[in-house]
C-alpha positions, 0 to 999 in steps of 0.5 A, a space after each residue: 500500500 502507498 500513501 498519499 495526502 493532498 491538502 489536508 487542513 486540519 483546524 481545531 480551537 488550539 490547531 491549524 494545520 495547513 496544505 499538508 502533503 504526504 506521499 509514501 511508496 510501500 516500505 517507506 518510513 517518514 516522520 513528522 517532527 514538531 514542538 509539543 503541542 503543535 498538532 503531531 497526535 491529532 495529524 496521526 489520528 486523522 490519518 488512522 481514521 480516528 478524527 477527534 470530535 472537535 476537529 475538521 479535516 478536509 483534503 483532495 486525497 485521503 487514504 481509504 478508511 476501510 484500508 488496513 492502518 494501525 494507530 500505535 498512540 502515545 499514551 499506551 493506556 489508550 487501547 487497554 481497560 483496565 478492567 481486563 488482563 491482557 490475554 482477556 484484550 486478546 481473547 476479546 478480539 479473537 487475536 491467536 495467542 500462538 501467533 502473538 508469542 512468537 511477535 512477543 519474543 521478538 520484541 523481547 516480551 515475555 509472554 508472563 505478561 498477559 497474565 497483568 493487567 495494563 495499569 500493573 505493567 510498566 509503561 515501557 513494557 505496554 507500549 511494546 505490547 502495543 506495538 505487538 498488537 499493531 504488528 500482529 494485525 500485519 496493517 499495510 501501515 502503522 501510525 506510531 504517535 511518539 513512538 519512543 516516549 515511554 522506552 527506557 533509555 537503553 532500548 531507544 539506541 
């Protein structure tokens, strides 16, 4: 999948967001960089589909929303309740728990975790776990928001 954005405008009361152009061949990787607050989370919601209540966006060319994106946010906490343990997340969206060990070890997770609760596990530790789940869904292309804020400093070299 290739992605293509032509201006796109995003507003909202703190955000204005003008004349954004993207475009991505399959097996490209970009980033946006910005100052804190200056609309980097809305820009990647809106490309996942997931436009906040108090914002509009209209472009020439957007993606497909029925196409395959995974968001990976920022704040991890954001795709979990904390009511359930992290097997139960996975049994809930029929995820195949074999598949999902062998992502697991290849993000250095172990599997012991699912038995935790979100709010029990270490941040660093449920940001990878969000991105095995991304992963796992095998997207055509993942929207990471802050990608590294909540790695230990080792793992970020």
């Amino acid at each position: 999948m290739s992605l293509e954005i032509k201006n796109l405008n995003i507003k909202g009361e703190k955000i204005n967001l003008t004349n954004i152009n993207i475009k991505l061949k399959k097996g490209e990787t970009a980033a946006v960089l910005g100052p804190s607050g200056s609309g980097k989370t809305v820009l990647a919601r809106v490309l996942a589909g997931f436009t906040p209540e108090n914002i509009s966006s209209q472009a020439e060319k957007m993606p497909d929303a029925s196409k395959n994106i995974a968001l990976v946010p920022q704040d991890p906490m954001r795709c979990f309740s904390p009511l359930l343990t992290l097997k139960q997340h996975l049994e809930k969206i029929s995820l195949n728990l074999d598949e999902l060990k062998q992502i697991l070890y290849r993000l250095g997770l172990d599997e012991s975790w699912l038995q935790y609760k979100p709010d029990t596990i270490p941040l660093p530790t449920l940001s990878l776990f969000t991105w095995a789940f991304a992963i796992f869904q095998e997207p055509d292309l993942i929207i990471a928001d802050n990608p590294f804020s909540h790695q230990d400093p080792l793992m970020k070299k």
